[in-house]
C-alpha positions in Angstrom: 5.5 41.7 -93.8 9.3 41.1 -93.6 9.1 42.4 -89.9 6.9 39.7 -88.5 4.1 42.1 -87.8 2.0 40.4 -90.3 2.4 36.8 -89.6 -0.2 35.1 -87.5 -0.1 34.0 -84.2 0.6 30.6 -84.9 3.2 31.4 -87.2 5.1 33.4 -84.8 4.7 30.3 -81.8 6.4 28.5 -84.6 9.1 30.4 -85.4 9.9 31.2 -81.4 10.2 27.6 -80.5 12.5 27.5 -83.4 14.6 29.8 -82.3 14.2 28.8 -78.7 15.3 25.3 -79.8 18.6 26.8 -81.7 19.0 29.4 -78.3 19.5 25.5 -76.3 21.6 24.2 -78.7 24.0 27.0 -79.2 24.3 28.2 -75.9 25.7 24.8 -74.4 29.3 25.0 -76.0 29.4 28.9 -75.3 28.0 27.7 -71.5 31.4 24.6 -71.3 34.1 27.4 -72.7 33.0 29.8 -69.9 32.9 27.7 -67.1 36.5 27.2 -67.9 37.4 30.8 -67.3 38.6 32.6 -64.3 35.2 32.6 -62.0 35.8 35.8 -61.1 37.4 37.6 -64.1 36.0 40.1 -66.1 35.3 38.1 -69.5 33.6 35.1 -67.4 31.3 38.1 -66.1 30.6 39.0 -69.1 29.4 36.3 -70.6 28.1 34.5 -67.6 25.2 38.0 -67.5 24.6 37.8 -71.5 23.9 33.6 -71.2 22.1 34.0 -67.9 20.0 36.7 -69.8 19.8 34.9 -73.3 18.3 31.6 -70.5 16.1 34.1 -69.1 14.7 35.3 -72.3 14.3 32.0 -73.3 12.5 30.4 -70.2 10.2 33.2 -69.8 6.5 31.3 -68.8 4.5 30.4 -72.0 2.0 32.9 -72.8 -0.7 30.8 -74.0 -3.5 33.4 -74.5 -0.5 36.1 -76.2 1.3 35.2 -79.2 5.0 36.2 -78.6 5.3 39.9 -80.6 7.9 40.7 -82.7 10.0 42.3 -80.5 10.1 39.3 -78.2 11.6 37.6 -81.8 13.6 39.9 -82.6 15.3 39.8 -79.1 15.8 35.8 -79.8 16.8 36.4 -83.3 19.9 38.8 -81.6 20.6 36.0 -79.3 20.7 33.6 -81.8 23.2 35.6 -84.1 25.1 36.4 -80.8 25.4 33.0 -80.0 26.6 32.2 -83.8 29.3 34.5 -83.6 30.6 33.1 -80.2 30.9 30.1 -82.3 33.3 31.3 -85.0 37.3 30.6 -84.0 38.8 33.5 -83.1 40.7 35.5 -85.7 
């Protein structure tokens, strides 16, 4: 299924430590360019909740016995593509 409902459990491990891998990555640069903002100031406080969420999400303990669902991908996949698009210069 295009969803992820279908895949199996393995499958699903798989592709969240992908995307947990690409969370790390990404978020590093986003982390350095707020840290240089105004502590303090509305945009640092907005981004400092969304990347102290996105770590949260992604530091959640392992469920060993519970493959992750699909919503629990779907929620990195949005962090992912949010983290993308803090990437892009500005326009």
């Amino acid at each position: 299924m295009a969803d992820g409902a279908g895949a199996t459990p393995d499958g699903r491990a798989a592709v969240e430590a992908a995307l947990c891998q690409h969370i790390t990555v990404l978020a590093q640069p986003v982390r350095v360019r707020t840290d240089a903002l105004w502590h303090g100031g509305a945009p640092w406080d907005r981004l400092t909740a969304r990347l102290d969420d996105i770590d949260h999400l992604i530091r959640r303990p392992l469920r060993e016995h519970h493959p992750p669902t699909p919503a629990h991908l779907a929620e990195l996949a949005n962090a992912v593509q949010w983290l993308l698009a803090q990437q892009a210069p500005d326009c």
